[in-house]
TIVEXZA-855680 format. One record per residue (C-alpha): residue number from 0; residue in three letters; x, y, z. Coordinates in nm, 4 decimals. Layout:
N
> n res X Y Z
> NUM ALA X Y Z
...
***
This chain:
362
> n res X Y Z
> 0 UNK 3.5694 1.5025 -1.6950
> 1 UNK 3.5012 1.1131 -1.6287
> 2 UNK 3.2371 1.0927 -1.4280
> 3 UNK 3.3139 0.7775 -1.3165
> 4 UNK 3.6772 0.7312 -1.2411
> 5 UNK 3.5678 1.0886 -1.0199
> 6 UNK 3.3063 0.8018 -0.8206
> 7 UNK 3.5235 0.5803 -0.8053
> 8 UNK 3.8543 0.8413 -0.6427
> 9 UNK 3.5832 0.9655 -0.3997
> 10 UNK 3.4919 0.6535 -0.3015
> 11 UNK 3.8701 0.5381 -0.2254
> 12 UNK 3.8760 0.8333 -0.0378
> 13 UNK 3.5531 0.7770 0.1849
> 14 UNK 3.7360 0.4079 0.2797
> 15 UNK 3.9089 0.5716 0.5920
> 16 UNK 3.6102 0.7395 0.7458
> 17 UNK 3.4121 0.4519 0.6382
> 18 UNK 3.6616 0.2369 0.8776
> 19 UNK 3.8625 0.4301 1.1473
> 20 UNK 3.6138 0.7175 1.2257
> 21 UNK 3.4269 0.6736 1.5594
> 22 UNK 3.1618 0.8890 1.4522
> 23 UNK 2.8903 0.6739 1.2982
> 24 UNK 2.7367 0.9927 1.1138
> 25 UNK 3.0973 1.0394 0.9285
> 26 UNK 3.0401 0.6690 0.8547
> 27 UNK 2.7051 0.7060 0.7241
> 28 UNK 2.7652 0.9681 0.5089
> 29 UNK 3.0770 0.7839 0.3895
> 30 UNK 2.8409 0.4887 0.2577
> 31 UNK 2.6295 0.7313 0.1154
> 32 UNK 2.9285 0.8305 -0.1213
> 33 UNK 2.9699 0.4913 -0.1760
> 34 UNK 2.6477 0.4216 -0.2727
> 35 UNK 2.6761 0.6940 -0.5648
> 36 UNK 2.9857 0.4877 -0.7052
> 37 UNK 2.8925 0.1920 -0.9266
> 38 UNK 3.2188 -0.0499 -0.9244
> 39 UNK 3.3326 -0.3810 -0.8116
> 40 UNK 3.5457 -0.1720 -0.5021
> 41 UNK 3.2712 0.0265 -0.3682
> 42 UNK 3.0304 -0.2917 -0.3810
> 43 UNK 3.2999 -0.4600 -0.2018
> 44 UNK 3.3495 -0.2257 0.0631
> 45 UNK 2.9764 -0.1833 0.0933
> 46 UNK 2.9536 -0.5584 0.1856
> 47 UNK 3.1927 -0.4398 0.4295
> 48 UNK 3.0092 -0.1736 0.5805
> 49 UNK 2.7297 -0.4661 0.6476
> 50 UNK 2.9598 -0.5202 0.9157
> 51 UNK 2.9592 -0.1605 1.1328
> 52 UNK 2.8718 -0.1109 1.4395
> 53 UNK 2.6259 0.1072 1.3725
> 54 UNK 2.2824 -0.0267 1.2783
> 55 UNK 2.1968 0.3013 1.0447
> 56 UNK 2.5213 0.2240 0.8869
> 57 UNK 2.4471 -0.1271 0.8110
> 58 UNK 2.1315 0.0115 0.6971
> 59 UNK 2.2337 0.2350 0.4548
> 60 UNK 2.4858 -0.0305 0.2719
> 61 UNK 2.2266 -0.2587 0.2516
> 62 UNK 1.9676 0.0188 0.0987
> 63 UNK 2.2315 0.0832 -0.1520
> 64 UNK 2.4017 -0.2915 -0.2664
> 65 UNK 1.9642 -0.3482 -0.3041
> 66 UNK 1.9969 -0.0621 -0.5413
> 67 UNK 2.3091 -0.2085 -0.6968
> 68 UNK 2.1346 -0.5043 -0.7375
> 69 UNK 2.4562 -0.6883 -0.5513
> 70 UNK 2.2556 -1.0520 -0.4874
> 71 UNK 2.6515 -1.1969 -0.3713
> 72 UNK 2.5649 -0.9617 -0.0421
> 73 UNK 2.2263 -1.2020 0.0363
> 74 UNK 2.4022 -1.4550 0.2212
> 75 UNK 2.6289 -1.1659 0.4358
> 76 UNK 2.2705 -0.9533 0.5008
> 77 UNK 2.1310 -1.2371 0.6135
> 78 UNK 2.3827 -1.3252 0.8713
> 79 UNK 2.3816 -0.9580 0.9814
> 80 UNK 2.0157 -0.9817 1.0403
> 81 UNK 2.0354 -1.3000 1.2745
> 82 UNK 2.3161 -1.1295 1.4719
> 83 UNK 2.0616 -0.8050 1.5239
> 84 UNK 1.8123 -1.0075 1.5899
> 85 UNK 2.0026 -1.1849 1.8778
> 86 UNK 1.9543 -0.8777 2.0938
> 87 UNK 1.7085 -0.6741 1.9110
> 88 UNK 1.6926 -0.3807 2.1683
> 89 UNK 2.0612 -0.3330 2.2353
> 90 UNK 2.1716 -0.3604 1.8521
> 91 UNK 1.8732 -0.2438 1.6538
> 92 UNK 1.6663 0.0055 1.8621
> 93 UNK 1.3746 0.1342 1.6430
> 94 UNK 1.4652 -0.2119 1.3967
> 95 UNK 1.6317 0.0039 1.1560
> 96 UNK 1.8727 -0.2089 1.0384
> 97 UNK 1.6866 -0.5218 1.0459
> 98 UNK 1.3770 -0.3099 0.8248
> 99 UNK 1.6227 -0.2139 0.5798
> 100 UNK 1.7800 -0.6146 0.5348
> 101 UNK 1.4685 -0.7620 0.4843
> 102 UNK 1.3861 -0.4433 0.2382
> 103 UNK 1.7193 -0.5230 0.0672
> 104 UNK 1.6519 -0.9248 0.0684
> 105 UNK 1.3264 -0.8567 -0.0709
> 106 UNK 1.4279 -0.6401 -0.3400
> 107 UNK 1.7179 -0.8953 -0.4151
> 108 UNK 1.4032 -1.1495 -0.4618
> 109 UNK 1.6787 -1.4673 -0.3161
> 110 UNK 1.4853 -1.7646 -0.1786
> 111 UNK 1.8056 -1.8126 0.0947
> 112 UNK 1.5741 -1.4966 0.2779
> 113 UNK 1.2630 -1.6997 0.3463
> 114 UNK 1.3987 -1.7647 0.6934
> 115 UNK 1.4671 -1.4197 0.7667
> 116 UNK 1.1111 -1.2782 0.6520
> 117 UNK 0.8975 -1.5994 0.8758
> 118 UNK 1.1112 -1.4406 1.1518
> 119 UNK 1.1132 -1.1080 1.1149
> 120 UNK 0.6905 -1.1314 1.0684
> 121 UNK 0.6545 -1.2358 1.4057
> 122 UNK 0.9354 -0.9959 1.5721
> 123 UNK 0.7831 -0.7883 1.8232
> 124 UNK 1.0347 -0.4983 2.0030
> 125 UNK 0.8834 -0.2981 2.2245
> 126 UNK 1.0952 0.0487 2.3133
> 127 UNK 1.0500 0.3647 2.5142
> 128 UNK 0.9311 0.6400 2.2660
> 129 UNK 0.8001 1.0025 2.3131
> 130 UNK 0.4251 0.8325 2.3422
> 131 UNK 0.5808 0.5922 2.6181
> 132 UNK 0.6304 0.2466 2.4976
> 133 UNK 0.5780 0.1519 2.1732
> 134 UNK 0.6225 -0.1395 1.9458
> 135 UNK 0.8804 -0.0449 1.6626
> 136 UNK 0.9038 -0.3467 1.4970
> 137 UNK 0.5719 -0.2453 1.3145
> 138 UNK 0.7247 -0.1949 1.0216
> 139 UNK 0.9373 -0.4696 0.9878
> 140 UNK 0.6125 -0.7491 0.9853
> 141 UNK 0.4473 -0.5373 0.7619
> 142 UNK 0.7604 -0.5793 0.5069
> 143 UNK 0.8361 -0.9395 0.5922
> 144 UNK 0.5119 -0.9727 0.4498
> 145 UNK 0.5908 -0.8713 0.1556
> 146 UNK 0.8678 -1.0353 0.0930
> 147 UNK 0.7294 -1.3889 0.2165
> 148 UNK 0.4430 -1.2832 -0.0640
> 149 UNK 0.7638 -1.1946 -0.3242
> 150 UNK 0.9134 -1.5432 -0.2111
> 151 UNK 0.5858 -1.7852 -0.2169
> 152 UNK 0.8109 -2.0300 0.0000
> 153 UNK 0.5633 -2.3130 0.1807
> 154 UNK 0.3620 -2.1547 0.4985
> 155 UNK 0.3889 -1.8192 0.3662
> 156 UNK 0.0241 -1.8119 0.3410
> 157 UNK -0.0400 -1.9160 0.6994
> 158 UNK 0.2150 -1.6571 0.8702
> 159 UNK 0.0238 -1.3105 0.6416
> 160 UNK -0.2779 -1.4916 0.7145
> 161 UNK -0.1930 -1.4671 1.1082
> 162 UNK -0.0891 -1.0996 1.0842
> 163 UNK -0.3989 -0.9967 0.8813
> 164 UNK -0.5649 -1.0796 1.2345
> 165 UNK -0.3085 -0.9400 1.4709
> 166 UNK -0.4842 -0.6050 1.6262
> 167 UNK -0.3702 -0.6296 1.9905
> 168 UNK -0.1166 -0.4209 2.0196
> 169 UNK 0.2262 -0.5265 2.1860
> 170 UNK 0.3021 -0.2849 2.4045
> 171 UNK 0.0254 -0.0486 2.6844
> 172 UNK -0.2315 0.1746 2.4297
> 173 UNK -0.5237 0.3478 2.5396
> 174 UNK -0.8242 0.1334 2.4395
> 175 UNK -0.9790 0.3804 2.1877
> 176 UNK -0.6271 0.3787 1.9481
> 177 UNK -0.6167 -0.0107 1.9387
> 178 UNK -0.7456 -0.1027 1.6405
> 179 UNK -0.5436 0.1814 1.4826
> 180 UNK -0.1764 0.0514 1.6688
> 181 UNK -0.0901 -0.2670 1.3739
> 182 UNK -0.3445 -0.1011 1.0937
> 183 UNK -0.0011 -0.0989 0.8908
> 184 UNK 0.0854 -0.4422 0.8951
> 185 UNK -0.3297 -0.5654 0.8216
> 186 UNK -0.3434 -0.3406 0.5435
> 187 UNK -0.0065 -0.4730 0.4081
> 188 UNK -0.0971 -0.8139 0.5063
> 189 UNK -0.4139 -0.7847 0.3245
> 190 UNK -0.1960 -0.6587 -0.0080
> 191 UNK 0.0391 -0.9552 0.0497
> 192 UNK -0.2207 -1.2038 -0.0179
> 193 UNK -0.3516 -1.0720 -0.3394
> 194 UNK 0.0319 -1.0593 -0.4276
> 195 UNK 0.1140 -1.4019 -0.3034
> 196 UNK -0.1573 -1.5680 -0.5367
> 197 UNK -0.2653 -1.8104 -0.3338
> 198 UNK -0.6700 -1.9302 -0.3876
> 199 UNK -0.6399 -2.0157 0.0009
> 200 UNK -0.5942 -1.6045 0.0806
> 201 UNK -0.9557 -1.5487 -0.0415
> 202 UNK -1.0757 -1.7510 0.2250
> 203 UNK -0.8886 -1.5740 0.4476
> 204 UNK -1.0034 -1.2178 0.3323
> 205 UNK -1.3496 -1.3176 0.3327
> 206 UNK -1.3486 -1.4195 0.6190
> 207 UNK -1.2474 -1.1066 0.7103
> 208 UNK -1.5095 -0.9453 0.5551
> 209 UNK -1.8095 -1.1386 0.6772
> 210 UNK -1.6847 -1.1020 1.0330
> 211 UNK -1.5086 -0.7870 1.0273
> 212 UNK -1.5696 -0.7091 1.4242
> 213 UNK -1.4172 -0.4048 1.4944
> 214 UNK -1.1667 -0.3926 1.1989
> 215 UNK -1.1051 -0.0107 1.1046
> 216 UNK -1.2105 0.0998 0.7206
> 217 UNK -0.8725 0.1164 0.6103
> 218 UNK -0.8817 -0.2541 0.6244
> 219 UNK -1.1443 -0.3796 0.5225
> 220 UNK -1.0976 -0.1548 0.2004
> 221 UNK -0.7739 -0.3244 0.1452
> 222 UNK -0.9052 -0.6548 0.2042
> 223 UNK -1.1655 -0.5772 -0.0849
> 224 UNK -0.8966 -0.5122 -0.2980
> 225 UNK -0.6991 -0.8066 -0.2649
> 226 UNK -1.0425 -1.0319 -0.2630
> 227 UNK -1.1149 -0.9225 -0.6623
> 228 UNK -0.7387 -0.9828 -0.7158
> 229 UNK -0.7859 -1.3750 -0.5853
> 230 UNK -1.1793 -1.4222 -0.6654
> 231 UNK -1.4076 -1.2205 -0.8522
> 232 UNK -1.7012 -1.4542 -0.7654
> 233 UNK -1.6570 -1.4451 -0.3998
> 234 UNK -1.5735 -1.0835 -0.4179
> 235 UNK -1.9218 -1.0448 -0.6230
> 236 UNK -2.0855 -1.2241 -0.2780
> 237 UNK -1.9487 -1.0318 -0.0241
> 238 UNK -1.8345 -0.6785 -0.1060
> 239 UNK -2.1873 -0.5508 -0.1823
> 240 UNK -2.2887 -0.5829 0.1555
> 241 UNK -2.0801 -0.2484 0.2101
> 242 UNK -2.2552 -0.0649 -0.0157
> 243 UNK -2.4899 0.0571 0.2159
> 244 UNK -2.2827 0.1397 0.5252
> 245 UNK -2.3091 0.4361 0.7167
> 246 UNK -1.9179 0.5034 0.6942
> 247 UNK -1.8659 0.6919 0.3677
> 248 UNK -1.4986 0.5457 0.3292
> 249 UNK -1.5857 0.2190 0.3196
> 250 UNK -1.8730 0.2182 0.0832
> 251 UNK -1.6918 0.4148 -0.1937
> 252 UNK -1.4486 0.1768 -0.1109
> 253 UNK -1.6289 -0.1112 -0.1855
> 254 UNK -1.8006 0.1196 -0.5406
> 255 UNK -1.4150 0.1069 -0.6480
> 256 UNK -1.3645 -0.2708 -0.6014
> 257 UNK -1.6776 -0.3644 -0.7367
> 258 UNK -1.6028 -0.1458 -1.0214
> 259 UNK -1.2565 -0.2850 -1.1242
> 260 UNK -1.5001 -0.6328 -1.2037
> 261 UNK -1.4709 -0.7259 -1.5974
> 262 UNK -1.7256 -0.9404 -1.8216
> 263 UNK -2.0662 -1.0764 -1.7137
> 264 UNK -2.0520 -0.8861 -1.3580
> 265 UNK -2.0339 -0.5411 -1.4812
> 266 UNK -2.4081 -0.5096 -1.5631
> 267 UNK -2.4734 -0.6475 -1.2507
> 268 UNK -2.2504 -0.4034 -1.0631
> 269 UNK -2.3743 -0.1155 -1.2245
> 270 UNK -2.7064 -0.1884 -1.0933
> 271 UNK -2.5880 -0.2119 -0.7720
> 272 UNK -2.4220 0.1215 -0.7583
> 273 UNK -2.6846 0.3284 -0.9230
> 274 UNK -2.8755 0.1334 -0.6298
> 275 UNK -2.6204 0.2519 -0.3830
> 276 UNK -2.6138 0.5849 -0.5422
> 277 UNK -2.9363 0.6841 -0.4539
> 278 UNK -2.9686 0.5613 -0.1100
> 279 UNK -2.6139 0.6683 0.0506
> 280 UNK -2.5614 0.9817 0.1592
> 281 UNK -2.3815 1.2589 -0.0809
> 282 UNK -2.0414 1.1871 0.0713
> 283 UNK -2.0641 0.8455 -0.0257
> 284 UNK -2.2675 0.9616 -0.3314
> 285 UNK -1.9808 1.1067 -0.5009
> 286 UNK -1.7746 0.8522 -0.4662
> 287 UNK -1.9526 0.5739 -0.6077
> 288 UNK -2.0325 0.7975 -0.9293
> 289 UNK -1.6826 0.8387 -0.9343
> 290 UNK -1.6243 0.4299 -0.9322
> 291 UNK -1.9329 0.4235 -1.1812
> 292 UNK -1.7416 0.6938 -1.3684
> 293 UNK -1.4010 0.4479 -1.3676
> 294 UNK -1.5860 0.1501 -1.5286
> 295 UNK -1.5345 0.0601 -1.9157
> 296 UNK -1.7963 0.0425 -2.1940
> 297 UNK -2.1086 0.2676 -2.3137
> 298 UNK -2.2872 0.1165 -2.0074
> 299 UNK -2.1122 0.2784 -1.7560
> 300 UNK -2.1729 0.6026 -1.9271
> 301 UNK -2.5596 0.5310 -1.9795
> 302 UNK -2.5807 0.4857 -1.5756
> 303 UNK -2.4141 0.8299 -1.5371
> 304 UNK -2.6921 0.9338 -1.7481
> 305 UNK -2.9495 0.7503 -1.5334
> 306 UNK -2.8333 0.9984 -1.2651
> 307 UNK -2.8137 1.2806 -1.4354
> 308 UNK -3.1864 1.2686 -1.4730
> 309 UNK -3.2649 1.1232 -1.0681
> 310 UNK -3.5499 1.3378 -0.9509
> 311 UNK -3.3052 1.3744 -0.6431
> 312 UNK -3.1160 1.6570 -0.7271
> 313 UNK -2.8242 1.5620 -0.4667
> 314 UNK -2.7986 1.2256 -0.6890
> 315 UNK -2.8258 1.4859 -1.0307
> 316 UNK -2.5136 1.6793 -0.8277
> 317 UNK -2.3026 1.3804 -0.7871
> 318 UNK -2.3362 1.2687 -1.1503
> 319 UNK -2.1433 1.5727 -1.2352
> 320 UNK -1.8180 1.4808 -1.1011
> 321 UNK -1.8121 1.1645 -1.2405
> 322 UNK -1.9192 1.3028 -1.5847
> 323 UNK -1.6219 1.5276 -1.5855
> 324 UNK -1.4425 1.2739 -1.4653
> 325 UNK -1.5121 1.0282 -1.7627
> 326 UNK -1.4742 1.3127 -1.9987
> 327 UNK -1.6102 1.2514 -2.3973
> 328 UNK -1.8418 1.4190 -2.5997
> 329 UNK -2.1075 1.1568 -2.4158
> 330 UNK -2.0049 1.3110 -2.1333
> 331 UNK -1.9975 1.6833 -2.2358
> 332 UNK -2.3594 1.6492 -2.3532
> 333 UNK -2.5360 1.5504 -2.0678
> 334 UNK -2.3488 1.8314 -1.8560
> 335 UNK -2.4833 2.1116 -2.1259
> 336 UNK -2.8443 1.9117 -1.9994
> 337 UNK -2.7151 1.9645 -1.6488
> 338 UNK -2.5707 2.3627 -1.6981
> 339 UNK -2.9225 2.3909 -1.7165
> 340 UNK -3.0659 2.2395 -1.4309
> 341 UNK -3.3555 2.3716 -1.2305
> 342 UNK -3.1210 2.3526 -0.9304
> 343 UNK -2.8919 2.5958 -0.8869
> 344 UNK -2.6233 2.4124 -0.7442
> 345 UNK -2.6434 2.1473 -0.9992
> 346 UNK -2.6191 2.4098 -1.2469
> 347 UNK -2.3457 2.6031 -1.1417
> 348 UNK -2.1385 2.2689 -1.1020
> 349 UNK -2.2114 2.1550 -1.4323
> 350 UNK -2.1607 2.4619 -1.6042
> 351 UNK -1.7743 2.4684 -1.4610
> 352 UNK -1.7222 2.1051 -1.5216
> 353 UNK -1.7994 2.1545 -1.8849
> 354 UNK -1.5705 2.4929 -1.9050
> 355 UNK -1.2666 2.2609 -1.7495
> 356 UNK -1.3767 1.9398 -2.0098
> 357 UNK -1.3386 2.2470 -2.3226
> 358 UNK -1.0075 2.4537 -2.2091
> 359 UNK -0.8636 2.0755 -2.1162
> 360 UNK -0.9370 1.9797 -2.4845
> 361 UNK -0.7495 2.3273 -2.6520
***
C-alpha cells in the first residue's frame, strides 16, 4: 500500500468538511487529517484553513504548516493574527488562535513576525472563567517572548525586560495569589534574556536579584539561570547571597547555578557550598550536595568527601545522595566508609546507595 498517495486521497476527501460543514469540530478534525498529509495540496488548503471562522481551527492549521515547516504561510498568519487581534474577545476568547500564530511564527523563525510578537507581549484579555475573571492572554506574552528572543529585532530587550517586572495582575485576584497570577510570563521572560544574548539582560536580571521584593522562588531561580548564561562574573557577585536563605527552593537553586560555573570559579564555589552545606537546613542540605555532586573534576568529589566525614551527621547523611549520585569507584569507596557509620541512619542510607551503585554496574 502507498502510504502516501492514501494521505494524500484522505486529505482530498477532508476538503468538503474542511469548507461547507458548520460544525467547527468536523472542521477541526478535518485539519487534523490534513496535517498528517505532507503535499503541496494539503499545505495549500491548510493556508486556507488560516482563514475559518473558527479560532481552534485556525489554530490547528497553523500548529501543523509550523510542523510542515511551510514559511510561504508567515505573511497569511500574520495577517490572521492582526484581524484576531482587532477584537480579541469576540474572535479569540481564551487567545487560542493568536497563542498558536505567534507559536507557529516563532517556530518559522521569519523576521516579517517581529511586529506581531512586540504586540502580542503587551496583549492583555481579560475573560470570565470558572475562577471569575481572568487574564488569558498569559500565555501568549510569555511566548511572544520567546520569539522576540528567537528574532533579536531592535527593542526586543526592552519589551522582556518590561515583562520580567510585570506582577500586577490584569484582572481582580485575591492579594495572597498575586505574585503567583504572571509567574509564567517572569519565568519565561527571565529564559528569554539568557536566549536573546544580550550583555544589557544581565543588568536587568541582577537587578532583579539584588532587589527581588516580593518576587516568588520560581523566579528568582530562573533569573539565576539566565544570569550565568549572560555573566559568570556578575552571577559569581550576586547569586551567593541565596545560599543561606531560609526557603529551601531557592538556595538549592542558587547550589545548581553556582555549580554550572567553569574554570577559576569552581574552587571558589565549592567552598561556598560546603559552606552552605553545613549551615542550611537538611532540605536545602541535600540539594546543594546534589549541585556539589553535578560539578566536574576530582575536586568536586574531594568536597563530597569533606562531608562525608562532617562531625554533623545530618551533613554525613546528605553526602550520600550526592555520592550515589556522582557514582565511580571514588564514590563507591567513601559510601563502604559511610555503610559503616556510627549513625544509623547514615548507615542504612549508605549501605543501599552502594547496593543500587553495584546491581546498576551488572
Amino acid at each position: 500500500m502507498d502510504l502516501g498517495n492514501t494521505q494524500e486521497k484522505r486529505a482530498g476527501q477532508a476538503v468538503p468538511a474542511l469548507f461547507r460543514s458548520k460544525s467547527a469540530a468536523q472542521r477541526l478534525r478535518a485539519v487534523q487529517e490534513l496535517a498528517r498529509a505532507v503535499s503541496d495540496e494539503s499545505r495549500e488548503l491548510l493556508r486556507r484553513a488560516l482563514f475559518d471562522r473558527s479560532n481552534l481551527v485556525v489554530a490547528e492549521a497553523a500548529k501543523a504548516l509550523a510542523a510542515h515547516g511551510d514559511r510561504e504561510a508567515a505573511p497569511l498568519m500574520i495577517e490572521r493574527y492582526y484581524w484576531f487581534a482587532a477584537d480579541g474577545l469576540r474572535r479569540d476568547p481564551g487567545c487560542a488562535a493568536r497563542w498558536q500564530l505567534v507559536t507557529a511564527l516563532a517556530s518559522l523563525g521569519d523576521h516579517r513576525a517581529a511586529d506581531v510578537f512586540f504586540d502580542a507581549i503587551e496583549t492583555v484579555q481579560v475573560e470570565p472563567s470558572g475562577a471569575g475573571l481572568e487574564d488569558m492572554a498569559v500565555p501568549l506574552r510569555a511566548q511572544a517572548a520567546m520569539g522576540l528572543a528567537e528574532l533579536a529585532p531592535p527593542g526586543a530587550l526592552v519589551a522582556i525586560a518590561l515583562l520580567l517586572f510585570d506582577d500586577q495582575p490584569k484582572a481582580p485576584t485575591a492579594p495572597q495569589h498575586e505574585p503567583f497570577v504572571t509567574l509564567a510570563t517572569r519565568r519565561v521572560a527571565a529564559r528569554a534574556l539568557a536566549s536573546l544574548g544580550d550583555p544589557g539582560g544581565a543588568a536587568v536580571l541582577a537587578l532583579k536579584l539584588r532587589y527581588p521584593g516580593n518576587e516568588v522562588p520560581e523566579v528568582l531561580v530562573e533569573c539565576m539561570d539566565a544570569l550565568v548564561a549572560l555573566d559568570e562574573q556578575a552571577a559569581l557577585k550576586l547569586i551567593p547571597q541565596y545560599l543561606e536563605h531560609r526557603h529551601p527552593y531557592l538556595a538549592t537553586g542558587a547550589a545548581t547555578a553556582l555549580a554550572t560555573l567553569r574554570g577559576s570559579a569552581q574552587g571558589k564555589v565549592l567552598e561556598m557550598l560546603l559552606e552552605a552545606c553545613h549551615r542550611q537546613s537538611q532540605e536545602a542540605r541535600e540539594g546543594i550536595a546534589l549541585a556539589i555532586a553535578s560539578m566536574r573534576g576530582d575536586e568536586a568529589i574531594h568536597a563530597l568527601e569533606r562531608l562525608a566525614k562532617a562531625d554533623d551527621p545530618s551533613v554525613r547523611l546528605a553526602s550520600v545522595s550526592a555520592l550515589a549520585h556522582k557514582g565511580g569507584p571514588a564514590s563507591e569507596v567513601i559510601l563502604s566508609r559511610l555503610a559503616k557509620d556510627p549513625d544509623a541512619a547514615v548507615a542504612r542510607r549508605a549501605a543501599g546507595a552502594l547496593q543500587a551503585l553495584h546491581e546498576s554496574s551488572k
